[in-house]
C-alpha positions as CSV (number, residue, x, y, z in Angstrom):
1,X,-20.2,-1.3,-6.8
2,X,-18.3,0.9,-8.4
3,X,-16.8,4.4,-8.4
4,X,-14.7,6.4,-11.1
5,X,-13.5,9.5,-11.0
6,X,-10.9,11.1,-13.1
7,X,-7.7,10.0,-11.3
8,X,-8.8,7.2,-8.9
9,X,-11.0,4.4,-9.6
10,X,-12.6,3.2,-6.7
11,X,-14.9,-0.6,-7.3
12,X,-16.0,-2.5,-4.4
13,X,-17.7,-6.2,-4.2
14,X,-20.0,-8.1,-2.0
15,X,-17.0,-9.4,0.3
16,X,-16.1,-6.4,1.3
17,X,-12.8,-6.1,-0.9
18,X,-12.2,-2.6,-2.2
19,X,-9.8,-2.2,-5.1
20,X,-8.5,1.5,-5.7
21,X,-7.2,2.5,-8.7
22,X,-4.8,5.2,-9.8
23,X,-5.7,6.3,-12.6
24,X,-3.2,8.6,-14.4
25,X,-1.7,6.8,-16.4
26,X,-0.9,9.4,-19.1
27,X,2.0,10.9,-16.2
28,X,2.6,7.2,-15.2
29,X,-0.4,7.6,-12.1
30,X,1.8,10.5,-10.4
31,X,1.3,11.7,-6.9
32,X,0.0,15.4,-7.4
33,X,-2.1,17.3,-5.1
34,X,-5.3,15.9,-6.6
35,X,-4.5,12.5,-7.1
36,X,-3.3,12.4,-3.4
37,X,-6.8,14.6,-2.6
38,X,-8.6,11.2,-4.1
39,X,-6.8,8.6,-2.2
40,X,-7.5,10.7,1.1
41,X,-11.0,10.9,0.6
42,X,-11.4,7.0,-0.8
43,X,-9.4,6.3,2.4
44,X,-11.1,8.9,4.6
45,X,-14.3,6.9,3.5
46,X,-12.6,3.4,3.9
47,X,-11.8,4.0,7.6
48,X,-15.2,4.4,9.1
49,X,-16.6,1.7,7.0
50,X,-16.9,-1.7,9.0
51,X,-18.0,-3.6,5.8
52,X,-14.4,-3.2,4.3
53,X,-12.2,-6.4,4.9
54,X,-9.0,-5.5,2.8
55,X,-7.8,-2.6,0.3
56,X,-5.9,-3.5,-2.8
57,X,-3.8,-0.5,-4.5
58,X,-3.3,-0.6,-7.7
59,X,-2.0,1.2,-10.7
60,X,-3.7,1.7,-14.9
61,X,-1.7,1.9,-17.6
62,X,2.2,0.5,-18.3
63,X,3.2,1.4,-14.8
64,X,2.3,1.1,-10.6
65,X,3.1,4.9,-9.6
66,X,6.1,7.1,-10.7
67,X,5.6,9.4,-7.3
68,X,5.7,12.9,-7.6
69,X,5.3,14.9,-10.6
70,X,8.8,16.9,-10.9
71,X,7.2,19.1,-13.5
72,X,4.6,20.4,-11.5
73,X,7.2,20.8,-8.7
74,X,9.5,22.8,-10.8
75,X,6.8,25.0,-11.9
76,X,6.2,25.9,-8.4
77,X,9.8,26.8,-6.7
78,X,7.7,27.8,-3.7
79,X,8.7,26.4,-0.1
80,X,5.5,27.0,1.2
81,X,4.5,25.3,-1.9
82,X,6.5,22.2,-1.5
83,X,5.6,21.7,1.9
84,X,2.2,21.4,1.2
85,X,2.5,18.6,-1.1
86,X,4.5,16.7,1.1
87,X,2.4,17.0,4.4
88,X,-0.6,16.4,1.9
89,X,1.6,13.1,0.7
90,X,2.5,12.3,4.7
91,X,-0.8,12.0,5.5
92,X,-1.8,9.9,2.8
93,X,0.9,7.7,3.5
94,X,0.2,7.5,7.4
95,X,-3.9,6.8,6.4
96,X,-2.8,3.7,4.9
97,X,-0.7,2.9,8.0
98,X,-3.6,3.6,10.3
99,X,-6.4,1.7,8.4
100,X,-7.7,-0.9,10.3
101,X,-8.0,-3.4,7.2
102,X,-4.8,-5.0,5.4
103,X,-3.8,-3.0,2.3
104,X,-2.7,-4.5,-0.4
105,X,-0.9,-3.3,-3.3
106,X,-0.6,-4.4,-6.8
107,X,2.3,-4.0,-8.2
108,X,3.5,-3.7,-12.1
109,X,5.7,-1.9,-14.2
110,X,7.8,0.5,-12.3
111,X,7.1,2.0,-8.9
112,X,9.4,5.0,-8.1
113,X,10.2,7.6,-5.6
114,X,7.1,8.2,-3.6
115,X,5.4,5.2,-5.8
116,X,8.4,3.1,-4.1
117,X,7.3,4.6,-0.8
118,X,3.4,3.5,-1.8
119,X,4.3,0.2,-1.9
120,X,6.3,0.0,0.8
121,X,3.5,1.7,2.9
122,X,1.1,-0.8,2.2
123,X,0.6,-3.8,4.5
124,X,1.4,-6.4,1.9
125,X,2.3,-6.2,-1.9
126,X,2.1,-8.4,-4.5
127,X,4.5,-7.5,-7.5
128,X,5.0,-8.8,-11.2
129,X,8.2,-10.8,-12.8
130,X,8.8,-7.3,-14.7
131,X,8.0,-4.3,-12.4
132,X,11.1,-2.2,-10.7
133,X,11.6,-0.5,-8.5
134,X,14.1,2.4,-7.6
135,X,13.7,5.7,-5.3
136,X,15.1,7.5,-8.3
137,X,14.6,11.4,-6.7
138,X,18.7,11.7,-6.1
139,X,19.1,11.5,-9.8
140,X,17.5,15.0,-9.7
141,X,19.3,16.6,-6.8
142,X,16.6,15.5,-4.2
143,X,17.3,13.0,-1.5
144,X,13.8,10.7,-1.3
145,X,13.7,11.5,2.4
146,X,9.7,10.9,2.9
147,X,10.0,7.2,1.1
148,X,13.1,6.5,3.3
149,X,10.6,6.6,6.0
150,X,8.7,3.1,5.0
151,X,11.8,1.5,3.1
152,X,14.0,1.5,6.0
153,X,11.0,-0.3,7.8
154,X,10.8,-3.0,5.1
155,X,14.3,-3.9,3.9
156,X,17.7,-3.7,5.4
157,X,19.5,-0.2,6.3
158,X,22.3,-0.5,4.2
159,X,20.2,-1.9,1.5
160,X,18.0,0.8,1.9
161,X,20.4,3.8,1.5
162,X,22.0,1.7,-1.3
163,X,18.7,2.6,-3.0
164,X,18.7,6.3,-1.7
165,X,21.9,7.1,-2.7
166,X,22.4,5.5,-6.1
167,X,18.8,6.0,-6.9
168,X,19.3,2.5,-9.1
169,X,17.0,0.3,-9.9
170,X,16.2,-3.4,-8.2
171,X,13.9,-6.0,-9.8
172,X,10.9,-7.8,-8.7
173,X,13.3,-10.9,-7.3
174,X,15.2,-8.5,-5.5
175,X,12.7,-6.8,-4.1
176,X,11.0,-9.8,-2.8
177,X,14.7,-11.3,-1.6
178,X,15.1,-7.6,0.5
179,X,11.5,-7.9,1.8
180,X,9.6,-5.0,-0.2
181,X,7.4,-7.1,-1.7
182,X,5.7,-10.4,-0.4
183,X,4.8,-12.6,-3.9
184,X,6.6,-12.0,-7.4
185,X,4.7,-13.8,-10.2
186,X,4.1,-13.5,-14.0
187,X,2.3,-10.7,-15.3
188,X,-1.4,-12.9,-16.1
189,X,-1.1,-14.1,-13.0
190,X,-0.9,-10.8,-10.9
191,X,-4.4,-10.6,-10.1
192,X,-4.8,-14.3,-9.1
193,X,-2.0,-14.0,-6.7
194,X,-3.6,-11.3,-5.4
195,X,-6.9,-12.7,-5.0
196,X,-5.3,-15.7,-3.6
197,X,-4.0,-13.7,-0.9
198,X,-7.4,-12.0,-0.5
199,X,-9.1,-15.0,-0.1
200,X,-6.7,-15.6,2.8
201,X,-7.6,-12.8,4.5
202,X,-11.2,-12.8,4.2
203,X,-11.1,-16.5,5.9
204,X,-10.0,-14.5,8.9
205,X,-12.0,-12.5,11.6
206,X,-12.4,-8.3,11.0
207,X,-11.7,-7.7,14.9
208,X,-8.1,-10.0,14.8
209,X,-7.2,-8.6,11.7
210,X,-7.7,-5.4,12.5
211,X,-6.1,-5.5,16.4
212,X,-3.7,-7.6,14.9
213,X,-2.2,-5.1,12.1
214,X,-2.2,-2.0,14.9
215,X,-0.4,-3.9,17.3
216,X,2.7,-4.9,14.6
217,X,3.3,-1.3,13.7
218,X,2.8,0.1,17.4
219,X,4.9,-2.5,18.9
220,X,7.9,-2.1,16.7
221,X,8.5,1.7,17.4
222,X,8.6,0.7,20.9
223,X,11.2,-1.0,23.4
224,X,11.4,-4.4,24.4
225,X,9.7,-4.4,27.4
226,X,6.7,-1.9,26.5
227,X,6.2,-4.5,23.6
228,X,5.4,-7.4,25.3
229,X,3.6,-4.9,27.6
230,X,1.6,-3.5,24.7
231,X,1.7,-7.1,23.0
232,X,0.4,-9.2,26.0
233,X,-2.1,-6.5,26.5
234,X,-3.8,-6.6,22.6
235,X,-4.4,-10.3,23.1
236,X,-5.8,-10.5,26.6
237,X,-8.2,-8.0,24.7
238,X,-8.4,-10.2,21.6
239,X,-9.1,-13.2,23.3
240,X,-12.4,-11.6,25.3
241,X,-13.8,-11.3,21.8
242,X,-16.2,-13.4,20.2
243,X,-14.5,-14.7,17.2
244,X,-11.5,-15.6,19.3
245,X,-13.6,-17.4,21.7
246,X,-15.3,-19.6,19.2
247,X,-11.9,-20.4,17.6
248,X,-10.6,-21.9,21.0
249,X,-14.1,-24.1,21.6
250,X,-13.7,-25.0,17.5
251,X,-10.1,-26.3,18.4
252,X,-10.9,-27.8,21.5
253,X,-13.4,-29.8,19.8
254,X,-11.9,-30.6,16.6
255,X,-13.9,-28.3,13.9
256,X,-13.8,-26.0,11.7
257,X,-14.5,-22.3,13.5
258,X,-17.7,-21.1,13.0
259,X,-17.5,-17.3,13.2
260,X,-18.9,-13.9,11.2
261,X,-15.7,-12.7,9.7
């Protein structure tokens, strides 16, 4: 199934596995206040559909996402303005976090400034031999502050305000080496690797997943001992469920798990 609109492409098949695409590719797949308005409803819709097993991100044209347009943000030298955008961006960005399927994205040509902070928001990302990446916005007198929110939760601090204060770029090998990105491969191959990784996922059960993904980002905001509180917890829970159960008798007797995913 599938669903295009101007700036996002939305295509779903039978498994469950919905692939959105941005699709701007004119302005590089920017983040304006419509593009973002597409993702939130295609994610809107995503979170109350139980069908969905994974989200892959993904980008048309020469490049991932080059984040916000800064020629629609100089036209409008408005604070009301530019807050707007940015608690539009925020929520966008904490959608994805809160999705109870693994998101994946896509990754080629450059990714910059808030596209930076798109793939780093995403679950897991898959990247090609040539794509960049750089959080670029101090070359224009503005501090990346909302991406510094994900990229100081995927790669080292210091590493991290390297990137925000030089605004340089790093390569795919780096960015896998720093923990960005998860797989770096050849441009042709970018969609098997993601599909590989897909297939991965589906093999798994929707409820694990899912309590599984909320429990990683919940956890790590919290102290020791209200994690393994909050950890311990999730997979007393997990455990009473059905796939869970079947897994342990599959085990116990030496086959393969016999579960609905």
């Amino acid at each position: 199934m599938t669903d295009s609109h101007d700036l996002l492409q939305v295509a779903r098949d039978a498994r469950g596995v919905v692939t959105l695409t941005l699709n701007d590719p004119a302005r590089f797949n920017a983040l304006g206040s419509e593009m973002l308005a597409a993702l939130q409803k295609a994610l809107d819709a995503i979170t109350g559909d139980e069908s969905v097993r994974v989200v892959v991100l993904a980008g048309a044209g020469k490049a991932f996402c080059a984040g916000h347009n800064l020629k629609d943000m100089a036209a409008h030298p408005d604070l009301a303005w530019y807050q707007q955008l940015f608690a539009q961006c925020s929520r966008m960005m904490l959608s994805l976090h809160k999705l109870p399927v693994p998101v994946i994205a896509r990754v080629h040509g450059m990714a910059t400034a808030a596209g930076c902070q798109l793939v780093a928001q995403c679950d897991l990302a898959v990247a090609a031999d040539s794509a960049s990446f750089a959080t670029s916005g101090i070359h224009y007198g503005l501090f990346c502050s909302t991406p510094s929110v994900p990229l100081v939760r995927n790669v080292p601090a210091k590493r991290a305000m390297e990137m925000l204060l030089t605004g340089d770029f790093i390569d795919a090998a780096t960015a896998k080496q720093e923990g960005l990105v998860n797989r770096v491969v050849a441009q042709e191959a970018l969609d098997a690797e993601v599909e590989r990784l897909v297939l991965s996922i589906l093999e798994k059960p929707r409820v694990a997943v899912a309590m599984g993904k909320a429990l990683v980002y919940r956890q790590r905001e919290l102290g020791l001992d209200a994690a393994y509180q909050l950890a311990g917890q999730t997979m007393a829970v997990n455990m009473m469920d059905e796939a869970a159960q079947e897994g342990a008798r599959a085990f116990a007797e030496k086959r393969k798990p016999g579960w609905k995913c």
